[in-house]
KENU-556779 format. One record per residue: residue in three letters; x, y, z of N, C-alpha, C in turn. Coordinates in steps of 0.001 Angstrom, whole numbers, plus 500000, padded with zeros to 6 digits. Layout:
! residues N
<pt residu="ALA" n_xx="X" n_yy="Y" n_zz="Z" ca_xx="X" ca_yy="Y" ca_zz="Z" c_xx="X" c_yy="Y" c_zz="Z"/>
...
***
This chain:
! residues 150
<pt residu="UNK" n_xx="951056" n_yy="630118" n_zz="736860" ca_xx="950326" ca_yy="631346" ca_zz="736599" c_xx="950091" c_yy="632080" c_zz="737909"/>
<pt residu="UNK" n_xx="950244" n_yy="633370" n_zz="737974" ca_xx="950033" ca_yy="634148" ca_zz="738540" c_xx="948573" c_yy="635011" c_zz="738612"/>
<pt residu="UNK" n_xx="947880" n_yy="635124" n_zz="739284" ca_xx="946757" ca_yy="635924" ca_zz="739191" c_xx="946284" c_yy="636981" c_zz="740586"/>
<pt residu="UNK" n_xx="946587" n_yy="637973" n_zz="739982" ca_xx="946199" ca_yy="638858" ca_zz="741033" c_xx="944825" c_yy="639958" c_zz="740996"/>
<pt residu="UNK" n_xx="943612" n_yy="639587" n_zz="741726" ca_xx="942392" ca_yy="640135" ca_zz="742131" c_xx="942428" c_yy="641011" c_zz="742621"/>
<pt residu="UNK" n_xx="941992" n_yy="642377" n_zz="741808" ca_xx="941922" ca_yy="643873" ca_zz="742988" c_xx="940392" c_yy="644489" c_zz="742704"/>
<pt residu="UNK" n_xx="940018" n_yy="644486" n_zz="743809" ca_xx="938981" ca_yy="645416" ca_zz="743231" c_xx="939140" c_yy="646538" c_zz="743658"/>
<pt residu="UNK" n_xx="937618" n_yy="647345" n_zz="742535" ca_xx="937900" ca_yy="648593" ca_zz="742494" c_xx="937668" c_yy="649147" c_zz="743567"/>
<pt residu="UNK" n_xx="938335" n_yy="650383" n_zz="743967" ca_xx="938722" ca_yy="651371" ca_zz="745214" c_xx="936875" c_yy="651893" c_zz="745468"/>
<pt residu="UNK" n_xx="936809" n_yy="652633" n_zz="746779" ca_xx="935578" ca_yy="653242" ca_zz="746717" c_xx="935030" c_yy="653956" c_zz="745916"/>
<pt residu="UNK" n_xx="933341" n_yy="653760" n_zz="745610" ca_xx="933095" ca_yy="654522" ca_zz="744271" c_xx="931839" c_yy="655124" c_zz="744439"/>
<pt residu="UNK" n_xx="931575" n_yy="656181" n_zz="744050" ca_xx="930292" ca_yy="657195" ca_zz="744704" c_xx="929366" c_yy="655968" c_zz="744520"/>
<pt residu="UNK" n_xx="927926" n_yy="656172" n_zz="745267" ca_xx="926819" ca_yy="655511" ca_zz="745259" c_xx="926358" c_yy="656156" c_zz="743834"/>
<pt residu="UNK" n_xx="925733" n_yy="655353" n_zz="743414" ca_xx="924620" ca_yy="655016" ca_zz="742262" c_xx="923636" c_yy="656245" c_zz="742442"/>
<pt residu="UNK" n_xx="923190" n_yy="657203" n_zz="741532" ca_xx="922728" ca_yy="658392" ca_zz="741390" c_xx="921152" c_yy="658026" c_zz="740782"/>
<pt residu="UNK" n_xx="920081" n_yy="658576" n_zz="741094" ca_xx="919091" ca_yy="657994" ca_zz="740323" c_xx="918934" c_yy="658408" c_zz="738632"/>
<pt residu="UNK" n_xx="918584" n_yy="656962" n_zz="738042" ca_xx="918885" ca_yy="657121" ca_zz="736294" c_xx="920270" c_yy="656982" c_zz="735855"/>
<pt residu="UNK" n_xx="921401" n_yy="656821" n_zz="737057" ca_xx="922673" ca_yy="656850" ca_zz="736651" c_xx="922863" c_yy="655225" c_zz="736254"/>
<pt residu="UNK" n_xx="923869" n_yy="655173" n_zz="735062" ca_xx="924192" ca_yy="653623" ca_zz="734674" c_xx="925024" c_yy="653143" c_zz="735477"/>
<pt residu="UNK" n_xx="925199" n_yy="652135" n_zz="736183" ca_xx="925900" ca_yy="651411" ca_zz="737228" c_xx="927495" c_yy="652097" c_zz="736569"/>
<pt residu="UNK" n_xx="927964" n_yy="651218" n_zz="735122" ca_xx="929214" ca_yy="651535" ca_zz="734796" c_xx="929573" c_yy="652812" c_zz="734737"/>
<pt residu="UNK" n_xx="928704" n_yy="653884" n_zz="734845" ca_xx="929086" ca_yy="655312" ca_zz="735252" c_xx="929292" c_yy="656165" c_zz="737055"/>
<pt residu="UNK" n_xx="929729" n_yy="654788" n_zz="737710" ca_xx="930139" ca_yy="655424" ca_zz="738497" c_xx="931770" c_yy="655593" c_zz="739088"/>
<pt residu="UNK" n_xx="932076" n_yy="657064" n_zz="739694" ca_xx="933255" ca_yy="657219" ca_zz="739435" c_xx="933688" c_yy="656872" c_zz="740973"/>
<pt residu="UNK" n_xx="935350" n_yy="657247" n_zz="741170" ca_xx="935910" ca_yy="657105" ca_zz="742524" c_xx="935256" c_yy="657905" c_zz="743246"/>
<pt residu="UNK" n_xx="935105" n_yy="657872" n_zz="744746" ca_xx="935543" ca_yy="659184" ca_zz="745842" c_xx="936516" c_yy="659826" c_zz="746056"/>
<pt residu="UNK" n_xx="936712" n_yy="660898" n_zz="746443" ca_xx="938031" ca_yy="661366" ca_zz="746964" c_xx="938752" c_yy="660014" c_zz="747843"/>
<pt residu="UNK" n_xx="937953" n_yy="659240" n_zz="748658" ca_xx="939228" ca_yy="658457" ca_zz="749199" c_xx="939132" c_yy="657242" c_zz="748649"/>
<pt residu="UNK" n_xx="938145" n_yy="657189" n_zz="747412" ca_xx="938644" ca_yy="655608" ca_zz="746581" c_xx="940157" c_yy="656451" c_zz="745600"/>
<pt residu="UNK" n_xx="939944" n_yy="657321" n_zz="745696" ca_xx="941414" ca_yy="657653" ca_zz="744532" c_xx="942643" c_yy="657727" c_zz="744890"/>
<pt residu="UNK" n_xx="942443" n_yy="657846" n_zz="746511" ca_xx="943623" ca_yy="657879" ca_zz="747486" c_xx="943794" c_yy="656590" c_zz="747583"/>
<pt residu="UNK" n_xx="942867" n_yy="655716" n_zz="747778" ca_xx="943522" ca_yy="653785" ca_zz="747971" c_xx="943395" c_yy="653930" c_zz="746488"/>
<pt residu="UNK" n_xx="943312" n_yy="653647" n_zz="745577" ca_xx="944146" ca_yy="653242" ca_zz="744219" c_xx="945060" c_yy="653742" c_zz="744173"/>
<pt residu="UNK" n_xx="945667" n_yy="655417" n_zz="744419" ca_xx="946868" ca_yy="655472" ca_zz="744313" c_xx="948080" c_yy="654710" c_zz="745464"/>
<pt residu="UNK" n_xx="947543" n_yy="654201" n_zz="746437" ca_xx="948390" ca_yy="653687" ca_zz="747679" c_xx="948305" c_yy="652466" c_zz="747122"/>
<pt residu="UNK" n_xx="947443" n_yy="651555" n_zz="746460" ca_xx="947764" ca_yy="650021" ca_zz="745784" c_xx="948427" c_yy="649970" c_zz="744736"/>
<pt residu="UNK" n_xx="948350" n_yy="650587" n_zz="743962" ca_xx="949128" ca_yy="651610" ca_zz="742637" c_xx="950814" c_yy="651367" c_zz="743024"/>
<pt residu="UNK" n_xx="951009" n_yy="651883" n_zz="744113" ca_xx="952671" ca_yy="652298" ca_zz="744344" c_xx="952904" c_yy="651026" c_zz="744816"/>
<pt residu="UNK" n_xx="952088" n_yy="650175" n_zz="745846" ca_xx="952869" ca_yy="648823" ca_zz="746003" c_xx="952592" c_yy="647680" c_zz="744759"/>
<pt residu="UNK" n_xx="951783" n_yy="647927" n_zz="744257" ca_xx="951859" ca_yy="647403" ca_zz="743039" c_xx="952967" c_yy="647366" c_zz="741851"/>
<pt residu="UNK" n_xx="953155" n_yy="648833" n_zz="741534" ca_xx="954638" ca_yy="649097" ca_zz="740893" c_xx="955869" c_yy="648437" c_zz="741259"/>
<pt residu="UNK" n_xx="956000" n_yy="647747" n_zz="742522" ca_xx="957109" ca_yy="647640" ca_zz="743340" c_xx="957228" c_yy="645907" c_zz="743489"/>
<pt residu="UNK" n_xx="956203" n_yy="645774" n_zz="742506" ca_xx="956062" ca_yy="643848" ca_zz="742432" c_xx="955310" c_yy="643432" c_zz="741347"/>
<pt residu="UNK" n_xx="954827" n_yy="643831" n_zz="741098" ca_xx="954342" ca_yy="643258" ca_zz="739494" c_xx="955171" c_yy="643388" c_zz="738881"/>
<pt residu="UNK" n_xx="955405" n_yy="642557" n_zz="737566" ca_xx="956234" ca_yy="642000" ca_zz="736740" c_xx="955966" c_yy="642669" c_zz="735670"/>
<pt residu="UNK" n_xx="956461" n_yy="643528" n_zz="734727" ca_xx="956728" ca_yy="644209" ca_zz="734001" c_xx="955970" c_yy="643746" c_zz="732745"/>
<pt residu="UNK" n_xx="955863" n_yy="642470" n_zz="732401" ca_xx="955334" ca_yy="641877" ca_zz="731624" c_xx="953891" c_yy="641453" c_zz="731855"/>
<pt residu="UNK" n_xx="953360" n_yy="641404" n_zz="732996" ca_xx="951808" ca_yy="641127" ca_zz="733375" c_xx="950797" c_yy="641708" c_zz="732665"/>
<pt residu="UNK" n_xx="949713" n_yy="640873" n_zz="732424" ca_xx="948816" ca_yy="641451" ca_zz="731350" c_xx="947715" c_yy="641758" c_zz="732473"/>
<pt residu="UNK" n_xx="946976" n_yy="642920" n_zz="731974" ca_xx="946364" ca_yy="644094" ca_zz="733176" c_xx="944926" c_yy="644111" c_zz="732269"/>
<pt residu="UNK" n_xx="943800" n_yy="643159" n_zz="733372" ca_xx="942533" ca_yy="643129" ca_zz="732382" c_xx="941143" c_yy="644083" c_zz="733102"/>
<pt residu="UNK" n_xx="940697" n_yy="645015" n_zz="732877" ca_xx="939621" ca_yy="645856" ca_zz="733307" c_xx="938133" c_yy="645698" c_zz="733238"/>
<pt residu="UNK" n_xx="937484" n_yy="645780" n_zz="733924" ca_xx="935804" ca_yy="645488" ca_zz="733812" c_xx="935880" c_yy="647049" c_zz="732996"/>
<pt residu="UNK" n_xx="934510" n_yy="646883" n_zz="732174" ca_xx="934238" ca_yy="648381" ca_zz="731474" c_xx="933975" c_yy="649620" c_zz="732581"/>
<pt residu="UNK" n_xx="933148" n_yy="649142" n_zz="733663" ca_xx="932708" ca_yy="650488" ca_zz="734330" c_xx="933780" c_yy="651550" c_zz="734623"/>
<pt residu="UNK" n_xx="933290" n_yy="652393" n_zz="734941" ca_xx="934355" ca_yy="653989" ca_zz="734902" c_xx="935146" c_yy="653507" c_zz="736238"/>
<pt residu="UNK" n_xx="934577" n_yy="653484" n_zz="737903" ca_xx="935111" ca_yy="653078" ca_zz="738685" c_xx="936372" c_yy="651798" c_zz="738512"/>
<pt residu="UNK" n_xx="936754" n_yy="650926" n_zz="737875" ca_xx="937679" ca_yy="650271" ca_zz="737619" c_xx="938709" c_yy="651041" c_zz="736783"/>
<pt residu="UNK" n_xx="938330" n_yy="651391" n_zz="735853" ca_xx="939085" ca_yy="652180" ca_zz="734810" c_xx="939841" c_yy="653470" c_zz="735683"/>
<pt residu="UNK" n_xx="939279" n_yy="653745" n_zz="736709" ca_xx="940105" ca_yy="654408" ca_zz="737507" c_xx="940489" c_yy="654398" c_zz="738645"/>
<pt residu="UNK" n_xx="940487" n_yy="653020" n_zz="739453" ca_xx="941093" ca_yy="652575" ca_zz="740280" c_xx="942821" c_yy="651959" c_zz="739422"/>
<pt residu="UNK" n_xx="942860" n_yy="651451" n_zz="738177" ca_xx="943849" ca_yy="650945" ca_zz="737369" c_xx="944703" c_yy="651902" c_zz="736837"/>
<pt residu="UNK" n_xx="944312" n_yy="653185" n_zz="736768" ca_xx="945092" ca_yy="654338" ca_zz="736335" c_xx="946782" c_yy="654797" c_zz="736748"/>
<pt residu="UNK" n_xx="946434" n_yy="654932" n_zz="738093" ca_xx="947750" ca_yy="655103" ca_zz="738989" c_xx="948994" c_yy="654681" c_zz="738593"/>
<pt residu="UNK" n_xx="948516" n_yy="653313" n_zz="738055" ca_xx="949239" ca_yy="652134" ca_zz="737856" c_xx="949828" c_yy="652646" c_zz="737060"/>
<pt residu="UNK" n_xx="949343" n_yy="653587" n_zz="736157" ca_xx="950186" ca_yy="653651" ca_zz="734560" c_xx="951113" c_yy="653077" c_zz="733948"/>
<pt residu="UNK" n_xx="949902" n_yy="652030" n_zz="733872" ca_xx="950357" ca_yy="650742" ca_zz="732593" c_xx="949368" c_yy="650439" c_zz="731551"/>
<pt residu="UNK" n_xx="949339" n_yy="650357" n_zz="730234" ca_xx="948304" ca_yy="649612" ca_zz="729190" c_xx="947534" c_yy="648520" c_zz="729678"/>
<pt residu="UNK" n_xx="946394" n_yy="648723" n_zz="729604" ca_xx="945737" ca_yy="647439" ca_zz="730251" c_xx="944109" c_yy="647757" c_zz="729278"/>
<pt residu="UNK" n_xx="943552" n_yy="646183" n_zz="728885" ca_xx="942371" ca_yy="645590" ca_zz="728446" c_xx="941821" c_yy="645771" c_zz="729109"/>
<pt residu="UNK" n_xx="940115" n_yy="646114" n_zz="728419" ca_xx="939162" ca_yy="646720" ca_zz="728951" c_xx="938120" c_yy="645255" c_zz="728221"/>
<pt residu="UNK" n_xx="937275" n_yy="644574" n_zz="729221" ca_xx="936978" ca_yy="643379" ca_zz="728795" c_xx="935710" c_yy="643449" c_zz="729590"/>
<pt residu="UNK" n_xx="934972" n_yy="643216" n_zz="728471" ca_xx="933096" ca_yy="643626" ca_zz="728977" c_xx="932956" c_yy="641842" c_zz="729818"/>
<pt residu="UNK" n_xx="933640" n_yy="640631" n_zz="729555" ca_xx="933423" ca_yy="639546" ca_zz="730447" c_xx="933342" c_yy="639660" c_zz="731960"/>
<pt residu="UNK" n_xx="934122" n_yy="640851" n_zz="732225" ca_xx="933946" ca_yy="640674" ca_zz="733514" c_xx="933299" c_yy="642247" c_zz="734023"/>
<pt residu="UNK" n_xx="932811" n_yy="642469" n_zz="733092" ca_xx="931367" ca_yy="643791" ca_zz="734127" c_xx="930990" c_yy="643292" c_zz="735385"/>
<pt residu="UNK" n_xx="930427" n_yy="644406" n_zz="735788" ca_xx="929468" ca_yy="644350" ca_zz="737274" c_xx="928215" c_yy="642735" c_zz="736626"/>
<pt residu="UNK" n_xx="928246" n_yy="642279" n_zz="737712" ca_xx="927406" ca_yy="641014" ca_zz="737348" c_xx="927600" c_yy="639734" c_zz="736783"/>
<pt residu="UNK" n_xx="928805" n_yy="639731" n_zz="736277" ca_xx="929815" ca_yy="638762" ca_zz="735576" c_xx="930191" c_yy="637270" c_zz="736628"/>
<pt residu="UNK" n_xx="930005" n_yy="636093" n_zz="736075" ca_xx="930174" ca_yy="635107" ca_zz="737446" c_xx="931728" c_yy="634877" c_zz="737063"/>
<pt residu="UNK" n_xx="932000" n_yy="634212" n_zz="738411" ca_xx="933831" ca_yy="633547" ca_zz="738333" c_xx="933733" c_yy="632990" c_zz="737306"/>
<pt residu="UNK" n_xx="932876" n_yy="631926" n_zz="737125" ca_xx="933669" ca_yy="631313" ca_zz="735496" c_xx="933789" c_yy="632200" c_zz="734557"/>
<pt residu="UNK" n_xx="933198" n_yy="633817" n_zz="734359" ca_xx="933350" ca_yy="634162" ca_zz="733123" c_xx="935217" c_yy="634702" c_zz="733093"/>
<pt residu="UNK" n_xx="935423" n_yy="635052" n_zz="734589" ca_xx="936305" ca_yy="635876" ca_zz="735059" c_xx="937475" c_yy="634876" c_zz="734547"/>
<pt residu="UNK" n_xx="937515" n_yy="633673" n_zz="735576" ca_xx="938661" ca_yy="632422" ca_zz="735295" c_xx="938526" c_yy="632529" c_zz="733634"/>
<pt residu="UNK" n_xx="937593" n_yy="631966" n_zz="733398" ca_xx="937931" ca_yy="631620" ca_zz="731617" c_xx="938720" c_yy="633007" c_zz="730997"/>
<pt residu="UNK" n_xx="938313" n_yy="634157" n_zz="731524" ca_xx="938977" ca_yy="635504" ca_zz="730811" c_xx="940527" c_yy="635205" c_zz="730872"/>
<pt residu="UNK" n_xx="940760" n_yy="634737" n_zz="732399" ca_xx="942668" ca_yy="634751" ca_zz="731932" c_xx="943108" c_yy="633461" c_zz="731880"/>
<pt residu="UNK" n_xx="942449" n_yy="632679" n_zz="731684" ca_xx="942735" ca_yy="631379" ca_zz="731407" c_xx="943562" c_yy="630506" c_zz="732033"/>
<pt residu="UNK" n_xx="943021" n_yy="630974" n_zz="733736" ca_xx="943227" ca_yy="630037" ca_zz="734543" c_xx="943124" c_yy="628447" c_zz="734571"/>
<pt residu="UNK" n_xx="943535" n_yy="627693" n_zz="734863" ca_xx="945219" ca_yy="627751" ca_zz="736128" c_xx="946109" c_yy="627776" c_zz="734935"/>
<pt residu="UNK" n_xx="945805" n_yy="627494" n_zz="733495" ca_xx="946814" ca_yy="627194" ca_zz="732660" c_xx="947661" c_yy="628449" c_zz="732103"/>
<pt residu="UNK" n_xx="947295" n_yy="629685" n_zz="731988" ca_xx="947918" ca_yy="630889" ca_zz="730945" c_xx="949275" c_yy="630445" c_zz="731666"/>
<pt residu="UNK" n_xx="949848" n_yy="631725" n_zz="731203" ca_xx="951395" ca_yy="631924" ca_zz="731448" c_xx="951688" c_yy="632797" c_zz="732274"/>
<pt residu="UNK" n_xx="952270" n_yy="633389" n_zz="733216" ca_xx="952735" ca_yy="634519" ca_zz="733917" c_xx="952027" c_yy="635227" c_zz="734578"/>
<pt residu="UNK" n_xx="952044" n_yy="636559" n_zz="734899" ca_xx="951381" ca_yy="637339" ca_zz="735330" c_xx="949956" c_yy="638005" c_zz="734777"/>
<pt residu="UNK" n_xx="948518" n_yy="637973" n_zz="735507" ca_xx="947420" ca_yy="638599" ca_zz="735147" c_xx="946776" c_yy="639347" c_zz="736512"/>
<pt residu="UNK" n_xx="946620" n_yy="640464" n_zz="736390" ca_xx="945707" ca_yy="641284" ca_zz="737276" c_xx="944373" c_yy="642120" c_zz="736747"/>
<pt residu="UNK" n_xx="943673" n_yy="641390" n_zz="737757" ca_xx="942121" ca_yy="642025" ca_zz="736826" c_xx="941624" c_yy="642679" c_zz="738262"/>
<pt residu="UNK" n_xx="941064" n_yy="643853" n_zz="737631" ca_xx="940505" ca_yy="644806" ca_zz="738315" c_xx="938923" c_yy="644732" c_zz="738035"/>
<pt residu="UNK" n_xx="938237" n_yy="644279" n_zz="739187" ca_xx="936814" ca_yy="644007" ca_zz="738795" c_xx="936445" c_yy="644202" c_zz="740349"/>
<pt residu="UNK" n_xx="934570" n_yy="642886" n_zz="740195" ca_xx="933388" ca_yy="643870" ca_zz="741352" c_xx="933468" c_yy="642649" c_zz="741932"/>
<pt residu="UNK" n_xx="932824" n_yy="643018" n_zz="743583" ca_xx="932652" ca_yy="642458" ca_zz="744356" c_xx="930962" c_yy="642014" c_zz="743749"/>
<pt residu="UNK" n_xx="930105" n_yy="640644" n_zz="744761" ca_xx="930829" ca_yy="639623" ca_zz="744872" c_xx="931270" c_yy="638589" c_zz="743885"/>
<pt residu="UNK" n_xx="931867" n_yy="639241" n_zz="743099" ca_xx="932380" ca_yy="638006" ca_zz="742171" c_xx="934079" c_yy="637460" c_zz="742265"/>
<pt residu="UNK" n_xx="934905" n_yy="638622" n_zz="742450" ca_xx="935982" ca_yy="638572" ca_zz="743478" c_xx="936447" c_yy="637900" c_zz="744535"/>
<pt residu="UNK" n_xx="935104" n_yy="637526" n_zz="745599" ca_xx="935498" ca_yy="636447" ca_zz="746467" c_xx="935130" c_yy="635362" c_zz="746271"/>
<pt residu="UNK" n_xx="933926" n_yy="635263" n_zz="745780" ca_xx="933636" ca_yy="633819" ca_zz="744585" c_xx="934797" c_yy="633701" c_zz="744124"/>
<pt residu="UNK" n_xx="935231" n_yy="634219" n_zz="743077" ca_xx="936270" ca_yy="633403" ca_zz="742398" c_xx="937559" c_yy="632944" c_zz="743370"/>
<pt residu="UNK" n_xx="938073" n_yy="634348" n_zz="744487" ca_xx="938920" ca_yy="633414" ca_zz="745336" c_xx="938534" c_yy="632184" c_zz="746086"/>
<pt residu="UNK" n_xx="937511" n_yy="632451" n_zz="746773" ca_xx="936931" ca_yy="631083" ca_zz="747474" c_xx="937230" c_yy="630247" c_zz="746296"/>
<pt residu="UNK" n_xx="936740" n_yy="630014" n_zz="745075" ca_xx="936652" ca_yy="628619" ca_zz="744027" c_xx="937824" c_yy="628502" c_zz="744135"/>
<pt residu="UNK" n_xx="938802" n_yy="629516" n_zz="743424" ca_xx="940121" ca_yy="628871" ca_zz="743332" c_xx="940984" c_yy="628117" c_zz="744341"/>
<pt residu="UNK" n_xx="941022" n_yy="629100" n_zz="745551" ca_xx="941624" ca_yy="628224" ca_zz="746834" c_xx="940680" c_yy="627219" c_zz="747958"/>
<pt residu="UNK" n_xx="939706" n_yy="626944" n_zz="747842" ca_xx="938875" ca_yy="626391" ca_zz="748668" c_xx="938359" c_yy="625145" c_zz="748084"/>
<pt residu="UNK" n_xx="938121" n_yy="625412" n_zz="746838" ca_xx="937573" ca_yy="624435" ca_zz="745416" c_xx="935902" c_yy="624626" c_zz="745686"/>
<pt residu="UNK" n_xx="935561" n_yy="625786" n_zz="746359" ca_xx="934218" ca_yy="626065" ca_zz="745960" c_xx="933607" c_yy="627194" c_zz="746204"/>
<pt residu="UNK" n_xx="932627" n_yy="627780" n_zz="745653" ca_xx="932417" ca_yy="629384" ca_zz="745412" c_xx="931816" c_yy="629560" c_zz="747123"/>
<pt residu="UNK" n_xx="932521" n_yy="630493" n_zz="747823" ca_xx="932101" ca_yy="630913" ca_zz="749317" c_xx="931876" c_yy="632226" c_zz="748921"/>
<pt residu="UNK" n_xx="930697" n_yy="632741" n_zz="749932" ca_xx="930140" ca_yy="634560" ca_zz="750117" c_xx="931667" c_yy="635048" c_zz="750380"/>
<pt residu="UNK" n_xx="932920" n_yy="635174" n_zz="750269" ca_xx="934047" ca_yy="635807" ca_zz="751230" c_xx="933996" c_yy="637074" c_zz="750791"/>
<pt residu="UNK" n_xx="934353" n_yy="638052" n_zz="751899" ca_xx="934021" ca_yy="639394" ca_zz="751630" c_xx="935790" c_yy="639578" c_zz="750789"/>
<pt residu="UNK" n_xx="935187" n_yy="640943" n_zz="749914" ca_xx="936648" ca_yy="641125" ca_zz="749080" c_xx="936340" c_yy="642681" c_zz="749075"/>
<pt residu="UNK" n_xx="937726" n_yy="643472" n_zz="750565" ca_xx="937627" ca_yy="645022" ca_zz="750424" c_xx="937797" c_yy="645757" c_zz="749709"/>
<pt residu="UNK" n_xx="937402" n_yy="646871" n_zz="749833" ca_xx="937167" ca_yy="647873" ca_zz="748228" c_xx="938696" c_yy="647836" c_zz="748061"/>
<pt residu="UNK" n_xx="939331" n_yy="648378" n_zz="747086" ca_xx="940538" ca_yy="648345" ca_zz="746647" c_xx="941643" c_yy="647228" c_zz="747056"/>
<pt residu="UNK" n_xx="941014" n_yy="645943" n_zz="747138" ca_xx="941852" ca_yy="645193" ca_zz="748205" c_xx="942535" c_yy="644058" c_zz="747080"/>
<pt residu="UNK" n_xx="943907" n_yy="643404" n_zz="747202" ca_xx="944531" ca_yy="642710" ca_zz="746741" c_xx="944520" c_yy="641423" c_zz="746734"/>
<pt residu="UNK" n_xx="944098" n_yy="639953" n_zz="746353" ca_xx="944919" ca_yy="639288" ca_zz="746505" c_xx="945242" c_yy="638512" c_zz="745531"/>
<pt residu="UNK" n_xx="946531" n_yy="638028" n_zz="745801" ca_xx="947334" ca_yy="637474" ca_zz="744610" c_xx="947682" c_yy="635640" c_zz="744864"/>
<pt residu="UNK" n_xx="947114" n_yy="635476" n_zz="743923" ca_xx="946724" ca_yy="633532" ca_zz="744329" c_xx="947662" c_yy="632691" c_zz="743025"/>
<pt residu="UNK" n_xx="948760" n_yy="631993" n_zz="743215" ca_xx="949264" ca_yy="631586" ca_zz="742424" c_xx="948712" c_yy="629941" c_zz="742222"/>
<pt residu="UNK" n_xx="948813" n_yy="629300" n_zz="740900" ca_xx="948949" ca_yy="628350" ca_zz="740326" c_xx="950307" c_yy="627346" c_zz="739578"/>
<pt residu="UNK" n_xx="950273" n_yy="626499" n_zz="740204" ca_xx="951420" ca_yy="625773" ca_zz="739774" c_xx="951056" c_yy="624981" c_zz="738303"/>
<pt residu="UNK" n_xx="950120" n_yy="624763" n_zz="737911" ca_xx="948994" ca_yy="624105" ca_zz="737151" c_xx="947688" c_yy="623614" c_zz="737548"/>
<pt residu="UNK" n_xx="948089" n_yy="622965" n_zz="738840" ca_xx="946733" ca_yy="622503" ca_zz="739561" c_xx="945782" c_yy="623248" c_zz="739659"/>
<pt residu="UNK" n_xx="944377" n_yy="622899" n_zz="739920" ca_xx="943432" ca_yy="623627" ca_zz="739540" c_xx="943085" c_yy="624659" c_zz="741105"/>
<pt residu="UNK" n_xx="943871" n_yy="624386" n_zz="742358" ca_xx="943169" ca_yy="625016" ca_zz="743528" c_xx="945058" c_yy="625940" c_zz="743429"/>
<pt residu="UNK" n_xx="944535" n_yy="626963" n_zz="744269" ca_xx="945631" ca_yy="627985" ca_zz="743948" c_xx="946242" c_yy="628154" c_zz="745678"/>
<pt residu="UNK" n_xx="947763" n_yy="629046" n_zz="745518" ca_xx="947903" ca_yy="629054" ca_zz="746742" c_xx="947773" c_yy="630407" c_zz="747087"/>
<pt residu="UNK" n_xx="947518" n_yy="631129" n_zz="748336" ca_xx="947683" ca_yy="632692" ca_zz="748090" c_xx="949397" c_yy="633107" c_zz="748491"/>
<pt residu="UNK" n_xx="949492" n_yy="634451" n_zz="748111" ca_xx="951113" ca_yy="634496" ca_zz="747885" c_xx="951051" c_yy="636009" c_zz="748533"/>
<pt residu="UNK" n_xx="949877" n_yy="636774" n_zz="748731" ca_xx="949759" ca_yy="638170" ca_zz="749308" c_xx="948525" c_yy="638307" c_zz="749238"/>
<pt residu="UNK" n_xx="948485" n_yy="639586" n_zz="749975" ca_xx="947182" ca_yy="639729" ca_zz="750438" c_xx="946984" c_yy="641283" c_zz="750939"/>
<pt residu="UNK" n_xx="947171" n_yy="642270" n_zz="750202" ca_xx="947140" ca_yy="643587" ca_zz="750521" c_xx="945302" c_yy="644571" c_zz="750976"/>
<pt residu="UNK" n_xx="945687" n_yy="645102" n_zz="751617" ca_xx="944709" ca_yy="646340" ca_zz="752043" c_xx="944907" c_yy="647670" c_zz="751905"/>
<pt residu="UNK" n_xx="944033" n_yy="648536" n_zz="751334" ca_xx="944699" ca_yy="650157" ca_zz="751415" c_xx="945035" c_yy="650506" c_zz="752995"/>
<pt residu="UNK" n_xx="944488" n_yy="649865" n_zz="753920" ca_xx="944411" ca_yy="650444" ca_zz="755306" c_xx="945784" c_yy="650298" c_zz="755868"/>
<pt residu="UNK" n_xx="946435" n_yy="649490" n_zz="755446" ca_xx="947495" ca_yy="648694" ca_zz="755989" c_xx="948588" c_yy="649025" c_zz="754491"/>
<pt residu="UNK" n_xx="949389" n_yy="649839" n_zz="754408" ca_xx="950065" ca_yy="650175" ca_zz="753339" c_xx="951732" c_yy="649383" c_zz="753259"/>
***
């Protein structure tokens, strides 16, 4: 199994009375989704299943991509790694999964998977990484993208 972690690109600050899941990109979170977007196209597997936190900011960091992709309230803002792992049914599913979700649950779940235990690791706004599974339960990483670095 394949699993690739992106989170969402920069996203305006929180407005007062505004609902967390209503916040949208910046002008330059829309510029790094579209720059992860194009190297994305250029390696993901045609067949990969593409899973979304509800908030607006994910839903449009994933756009670019223009591909069909699940919108899955398990992994909202606040959501722990296990809800995330159990969503794609790590280490066991099949093939390709990329979920677009929030920090810190993002580096939790990488720390668990490759470390075998949940570490603070910082995970940059729109940032990539892609951690494969052979079955075993600790993963290896296979890439590791940044918008800064295209």
């Amino acid at each position: 199994m394949d699993l690739l972690l992106w989170r969402h690109a920069e996203a305006e600050d929180a407005r007062a009375g505004q609902d967390d899941l209503d916040r949208e990109l910046t002008p330059k979170g829309q510029e790094q989704a579209a720059r992860m977007a194009a190297w994305l196209a250029g390696v993901l597997p045609d067949d990969a299943r593409l899973i979304v936190s509800p908030a607006r900011r994910t839903v449009q960091t994933v756009q670019p991509l223009a591909r069909r992709f699940e919108v899955l309230d398990a992994i909202a803002p606040g959501a722990g790694p296990r809800d995330l792992v159990e969503a794609v049914g790590w280490p066991r599913a099949e093939g390709t999964v990329l979920v677009v979700g929030h920090q810190p649950t993002m580096g939790a779940v990488a720390s668990a998977l490759m470390a075998g235990r949940q570490l603070p690791w910082h995970f940059a706004k729109a940032g990539i990484w892609w951690l494969r599974s052979d079955g075993d339960r600790l993963a290896t990483l296979v890439a590791m993208r940044s918008p800064r670095y295209p």
